[in-house]
N, C-alpha and C positions, 0 to 999 in steps of 0.2 A: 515623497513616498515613492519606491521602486516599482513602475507600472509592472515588471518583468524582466525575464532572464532570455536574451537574446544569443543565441551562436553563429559570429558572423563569419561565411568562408569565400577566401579570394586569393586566388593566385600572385593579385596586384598591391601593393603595401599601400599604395597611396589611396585605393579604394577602399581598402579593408579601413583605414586612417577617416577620410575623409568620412566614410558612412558611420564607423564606429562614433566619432563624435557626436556626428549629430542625432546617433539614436540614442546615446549618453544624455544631453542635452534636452530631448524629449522625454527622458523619466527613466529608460531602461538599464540596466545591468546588461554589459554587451564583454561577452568572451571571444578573442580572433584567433582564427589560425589561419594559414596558409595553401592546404593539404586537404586531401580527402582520406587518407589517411589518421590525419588526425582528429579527425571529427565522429570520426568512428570510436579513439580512445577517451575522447573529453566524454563523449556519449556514457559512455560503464561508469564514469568517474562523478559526472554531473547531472542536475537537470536542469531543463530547458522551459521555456512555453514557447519560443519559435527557432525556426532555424531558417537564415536569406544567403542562400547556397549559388555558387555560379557553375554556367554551365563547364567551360575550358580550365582544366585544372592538370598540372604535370605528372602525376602518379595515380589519378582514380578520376575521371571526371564527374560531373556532379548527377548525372546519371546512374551511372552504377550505386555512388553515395547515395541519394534518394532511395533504393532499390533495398539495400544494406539497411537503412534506416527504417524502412517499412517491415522489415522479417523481424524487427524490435518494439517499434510504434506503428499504432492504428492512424489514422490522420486525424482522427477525435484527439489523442494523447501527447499527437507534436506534430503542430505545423510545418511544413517546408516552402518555403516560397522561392522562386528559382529567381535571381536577378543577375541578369547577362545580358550581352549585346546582341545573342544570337534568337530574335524575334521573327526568323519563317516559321509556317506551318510549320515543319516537320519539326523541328526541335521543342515548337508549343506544345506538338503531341507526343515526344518522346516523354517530354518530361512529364505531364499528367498519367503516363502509363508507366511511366518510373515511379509514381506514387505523391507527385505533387500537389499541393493542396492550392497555388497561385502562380503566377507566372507574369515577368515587370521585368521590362527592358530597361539597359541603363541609363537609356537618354529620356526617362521616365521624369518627371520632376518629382526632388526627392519629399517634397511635401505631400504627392499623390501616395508616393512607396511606404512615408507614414502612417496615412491613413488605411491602407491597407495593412500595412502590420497591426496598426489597434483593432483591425474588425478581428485578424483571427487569433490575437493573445486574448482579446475578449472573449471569443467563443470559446477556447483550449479552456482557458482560467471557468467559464462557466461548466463546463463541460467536468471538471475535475470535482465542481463544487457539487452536483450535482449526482456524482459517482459515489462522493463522499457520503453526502444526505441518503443513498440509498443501500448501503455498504454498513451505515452505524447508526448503533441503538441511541435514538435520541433520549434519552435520560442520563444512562451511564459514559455515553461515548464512545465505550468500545465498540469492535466490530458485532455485527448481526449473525443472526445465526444463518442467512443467507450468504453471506462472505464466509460464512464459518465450513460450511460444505464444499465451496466452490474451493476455497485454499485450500481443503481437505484433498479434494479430486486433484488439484494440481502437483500437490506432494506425494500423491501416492505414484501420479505418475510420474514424477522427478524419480520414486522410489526405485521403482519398475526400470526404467531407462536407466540412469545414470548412478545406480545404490546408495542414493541421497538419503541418509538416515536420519530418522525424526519420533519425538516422542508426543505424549499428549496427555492433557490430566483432563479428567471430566469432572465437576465438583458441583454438588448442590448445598448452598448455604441454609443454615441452620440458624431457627428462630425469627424469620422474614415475617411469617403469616402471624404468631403472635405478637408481635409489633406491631403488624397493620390492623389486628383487630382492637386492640387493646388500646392504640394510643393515634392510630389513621394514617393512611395511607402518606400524607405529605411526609408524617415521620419514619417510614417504611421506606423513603422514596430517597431519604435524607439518606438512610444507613445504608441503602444501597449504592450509591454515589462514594462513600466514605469504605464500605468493602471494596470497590473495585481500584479505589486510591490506596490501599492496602495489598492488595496483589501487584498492582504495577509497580508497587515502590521497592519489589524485589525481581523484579523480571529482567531480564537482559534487552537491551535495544531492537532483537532479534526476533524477542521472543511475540504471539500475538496472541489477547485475551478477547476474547467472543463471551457476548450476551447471548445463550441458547433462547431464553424464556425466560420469564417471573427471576425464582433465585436459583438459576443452572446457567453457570461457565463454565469454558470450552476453554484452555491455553495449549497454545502449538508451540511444541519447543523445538525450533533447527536443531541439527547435529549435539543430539543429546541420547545418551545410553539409556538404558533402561532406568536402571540405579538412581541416575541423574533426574528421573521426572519424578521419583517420590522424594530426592531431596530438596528439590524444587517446591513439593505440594509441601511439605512441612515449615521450608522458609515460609511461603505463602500464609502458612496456616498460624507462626509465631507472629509474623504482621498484621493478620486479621482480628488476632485475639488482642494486639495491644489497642488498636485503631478502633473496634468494634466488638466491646463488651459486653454489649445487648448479646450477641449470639453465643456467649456462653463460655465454658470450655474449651470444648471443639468446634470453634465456627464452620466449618463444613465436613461433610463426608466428600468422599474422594475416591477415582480410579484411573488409573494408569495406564494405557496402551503403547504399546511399541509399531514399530513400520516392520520392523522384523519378523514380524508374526504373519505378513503376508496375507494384509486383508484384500478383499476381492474388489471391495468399494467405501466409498466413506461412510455409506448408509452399517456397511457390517465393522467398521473401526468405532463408528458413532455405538451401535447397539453393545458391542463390547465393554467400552469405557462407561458408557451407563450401569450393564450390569453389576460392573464389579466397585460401581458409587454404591447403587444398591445394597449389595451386599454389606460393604465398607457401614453404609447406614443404619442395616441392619445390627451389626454389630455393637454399633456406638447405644444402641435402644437394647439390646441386651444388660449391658454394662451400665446403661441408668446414665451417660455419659452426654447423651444428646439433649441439647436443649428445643430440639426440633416442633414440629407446629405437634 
């Protein structure tokens, strides 16, 4: 089993060689390059849990690389550990104020330079697991309604800066609470698991669905027009109705916000998108159409 994803960089073939094997060898999945250049572009392309970077490198030393790497990852999200020959003071504390998370000389033995690679792919690997557990709604899996705000706040800023445009459906399902009353909560708990396998099985890889509460989600759709997020909620809406019978005709009501409309925060894009659920809801209970609690 693959302990992790290593990036090794070295100027030198035969060290990039030598260490690559034998962290292959030890369990790991090991990518080389040569370059600090190129480590910068394997970065956009891949991921990692470590990265054992040298100091002297011919286009970018491992300095500046560190430095580039940290305006991307926190040292919680990717370790760097520096392995080079250059072991004075000054270059141990260049590189921790480069953003180094280790630092191991190459006449280190390299069963020491293992051991220290497992303590920090263990802590990164803990540290993601842990992000994840606090990020997503344990029941359904999707993300929380705390990830749900925080992604919110970060797209609006994308918005704002660079007119990264984005759409959003707010949706609360219908017929949740008469299920849970009428037949209990394990079978309430079943269909909500089965509704939200129902919206993801038309969602784009892109795209991300949030657990707000009880039966209220949240989907953030990337680079999607207006247009595009109510045909979005109706795909969603012919999925939910084949998968998820119990909720009726119309398995949810539904409201649509854009980035375009220039909200001020996520808290006045959230109350928006609610509104016009609301209303949408409203509607469906005029029309006798809602199988709602």
């Amino acid at each position: 089993m693959e302990k992790g994803k290593i990036l090794l960089i070295d100027d030198n073939p035969s060290v990039l060689r030598l260490n690559g094997e034998f962290l292959e060898r030890a369990g790991y999945a090991v990518e080389m390059v040569p370059s600090g250049k190129q480590v910068l572009e394997f970065l956009e392309e891949k991921t990692f849990d470590l990265v054992l970077l040298d100091v002297n490198m011919p286009d970018m030393d491992g300095f500046e690389v560190c430095k580039k790497i940290r305006e991307s990852y926190s040292l919680e999200e990717l370790p760097v550990i520096f392995l080079t020959c250059r072991e004075d003071f000054a270059n141990v504390e260049a590189a921790f104020e480069a953003g180094a998370s280790d630092y191991v000389g190459k006449m280190t033995p390299i069963e020491i330079l293992l051991q220290r690679v497992n303590v920090h792919v263990q802590l990164v690997q803990a540290m993601k697991e842990i992000r994840i557990i606090s990020l997503t709604d344990a029941l359904t899996k999707c993300y929380n309604r705390r990830h749900a705000v925080l992604t919110l706040r970060e797209w609006l800023a994308r918005e704002s800066r660079y007119g990264t445009s984005f759409a959003m459906v707010y949706l609360d399902m219908n017929g949740l609470k008469r299920i849970n009353d009428g037949q209990g909560h394990l079978i309430g708990d079943a269909l909500l698991c089965r509704f939200v396998e129902a919206l993801k099985s038309v969602l784009r890889s892109s795209d991300m669905l949030f657990r707000m509460g009880g039966d209220e989600f949240m989907v953030l759709l990337p680079d999607t027009e207006k247009e595009g997020a109510v045909v979005c909620a109706h795909r969603m809406e012919c999925a939910a109705k084949a998968m998820c019978p119990e909720c009726g005709e119309y398995p949810f009501a539904f409201g649509t916000v854009h980035s375009s409309e220039k909200y001020s925060s996520a808290d006045s894009m959230l109350l928006s998108a609610d509104e016009r659920m609301y209303h949408c809801k409203e509607r469906m209970k005029r029309l006798g159409a809602a199988s709602r609690d």
